[in-house]
C-alpha positions in Angstrom: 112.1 115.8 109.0 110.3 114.5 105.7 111.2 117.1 102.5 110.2 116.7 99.1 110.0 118.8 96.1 109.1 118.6 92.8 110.9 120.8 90.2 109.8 121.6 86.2 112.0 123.6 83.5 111.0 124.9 79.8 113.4 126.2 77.4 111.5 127.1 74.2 114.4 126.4 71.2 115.5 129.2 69.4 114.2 131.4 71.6 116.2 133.1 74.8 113.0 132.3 76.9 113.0 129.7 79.8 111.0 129.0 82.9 111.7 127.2 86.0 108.7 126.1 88.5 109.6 124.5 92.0 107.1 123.2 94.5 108.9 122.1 97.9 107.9 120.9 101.1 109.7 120.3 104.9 107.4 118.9 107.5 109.3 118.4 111.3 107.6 115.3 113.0 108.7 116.7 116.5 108.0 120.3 116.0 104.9 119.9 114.1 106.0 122.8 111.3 105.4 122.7 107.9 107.3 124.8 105.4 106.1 125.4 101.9 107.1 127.1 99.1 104.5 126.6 96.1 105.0 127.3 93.8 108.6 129.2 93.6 108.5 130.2 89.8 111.3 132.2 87.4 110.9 133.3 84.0 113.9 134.4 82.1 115.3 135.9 79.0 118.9 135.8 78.3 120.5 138.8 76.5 119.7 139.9 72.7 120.4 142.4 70.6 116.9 144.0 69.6 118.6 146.2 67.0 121.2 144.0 64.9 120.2 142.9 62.0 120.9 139.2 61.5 122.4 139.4 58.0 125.5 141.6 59.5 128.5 139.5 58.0 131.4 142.0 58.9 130.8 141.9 62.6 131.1 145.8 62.6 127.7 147.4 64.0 126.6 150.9 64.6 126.2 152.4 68.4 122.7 151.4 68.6 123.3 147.7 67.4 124.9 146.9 70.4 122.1 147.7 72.8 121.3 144.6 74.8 118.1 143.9 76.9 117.4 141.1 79.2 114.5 140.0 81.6 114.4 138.4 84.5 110.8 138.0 87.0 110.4 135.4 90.1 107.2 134.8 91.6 107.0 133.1 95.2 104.5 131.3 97.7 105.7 130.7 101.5 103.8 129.0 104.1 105.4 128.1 107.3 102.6 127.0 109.5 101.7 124.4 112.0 100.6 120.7 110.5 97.4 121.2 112.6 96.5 124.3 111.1 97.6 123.7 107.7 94.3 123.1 105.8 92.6 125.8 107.7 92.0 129.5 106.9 94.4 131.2 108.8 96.8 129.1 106.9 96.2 131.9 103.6 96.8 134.4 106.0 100.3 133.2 107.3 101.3 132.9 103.5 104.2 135.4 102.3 104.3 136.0 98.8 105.8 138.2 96.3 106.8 138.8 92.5 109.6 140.6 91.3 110.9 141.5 88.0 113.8 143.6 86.3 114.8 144.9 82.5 118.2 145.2 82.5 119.6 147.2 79.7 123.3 148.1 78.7 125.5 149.2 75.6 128.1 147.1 75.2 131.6 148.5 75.3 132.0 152.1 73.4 135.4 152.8 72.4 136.7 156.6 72.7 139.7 157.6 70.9 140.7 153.7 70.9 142.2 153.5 74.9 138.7 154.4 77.0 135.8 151.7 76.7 132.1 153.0 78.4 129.7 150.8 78.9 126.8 152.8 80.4 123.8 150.4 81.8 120.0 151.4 83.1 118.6 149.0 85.2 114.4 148.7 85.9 113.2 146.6 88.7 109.9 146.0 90.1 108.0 144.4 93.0 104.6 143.3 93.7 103.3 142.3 96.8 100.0 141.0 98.6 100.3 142.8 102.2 102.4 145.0 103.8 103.0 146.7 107.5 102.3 150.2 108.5 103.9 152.0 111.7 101.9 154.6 113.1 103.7 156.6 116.0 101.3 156.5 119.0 102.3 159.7 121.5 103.0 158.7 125.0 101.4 160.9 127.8 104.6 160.0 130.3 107.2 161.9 127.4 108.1 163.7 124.3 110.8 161.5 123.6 109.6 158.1 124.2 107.2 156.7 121.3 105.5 153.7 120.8 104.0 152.6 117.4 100.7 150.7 116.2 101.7 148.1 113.7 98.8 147.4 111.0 98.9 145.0 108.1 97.9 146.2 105.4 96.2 143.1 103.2 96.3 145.4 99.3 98.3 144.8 96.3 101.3 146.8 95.8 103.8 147.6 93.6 107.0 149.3 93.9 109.9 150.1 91.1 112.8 152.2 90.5 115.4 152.8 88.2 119.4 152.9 88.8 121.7 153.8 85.9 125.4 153.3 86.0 128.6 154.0 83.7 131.9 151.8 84.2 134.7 153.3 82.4 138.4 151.2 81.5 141.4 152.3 79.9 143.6 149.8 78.2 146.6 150.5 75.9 
């Protein structure tokens, strides 16, 4: 088995931005497979405080200043093909890819009556992808209950999302 991989990271300074870009390959000399991921991809940003003011000296800050936001979104290429059939056509169509992305934003820790801290959070995420499968029930003429179903891919762009919320709640003395 040969492997290499090449790898690449950016932090811009004073910024909470980074990026992170992989390229790795696995080639099996008795099986003839190749596996590749290029490129594998993440772009990041760490926590901040969109609503503090950066001249705040006391440390004290009202509800709203202690909103936080972060970002997080990975894009990925897969191949895992034969060597032989690596530099042909159906080599695109064996490729698995994807991006995914999520906005994570929380209030940090509320205090009520000076014992109960809430941190309530909402979380977005998102997905994009190239294809995807479809199941269609076929009806079987021998009976009711025994289906069979036509599998399709579906070669389209789509995106999904959603949106979860949660509240923690802690008592300390």
């Amino acid at each position: 088995t040969k492997t290499s991989s090449i790898s690449y990271r950016k932090s811009w300074q004073g910024s909470p931005f980074n990026l992170t870009a992989n390229l790795q390959h696995s080639q099996n000399s008795k099986t003839h497979t190749m596996n590749m991921t290029l490129p594998s991809m993440a772009f990041n940003m760490s926590r901040i405080y969109p609503f503090r003011s950066k001249n705040n000296d006391d440390g004290k800050y009202n509800w709203f200043e202690n909103i936080q936001v972060s970002y997080a979104a990975k894009l990925e290429n897969r191949i895992t093909t034969p060597d032989t059939a690596f530099f042909k056509k159906k080599t695109l169509d064996l490729m698995r890819n994807g991006f995914s992305h999520s906005i994570p934003i929380s209030l940090a820790n509320i205090k009520l009556f000076k014992l109960i801290n809430i941190s309530p959070s909402v979380n977005y995420s998102g997905v994009l992808y190239s294809k995807y499968i479809e199941k269609k029930p076929v009806s079987s003429d021998t009976s009711v209950f025994i289906n069979k179903y036509e599998i399709d891919t579906i070669n389209k762009f789509t995106y999904a999302h959603a949106f979860s919320a949660s509240l923690g709640l802690s008592a300390s003395p």
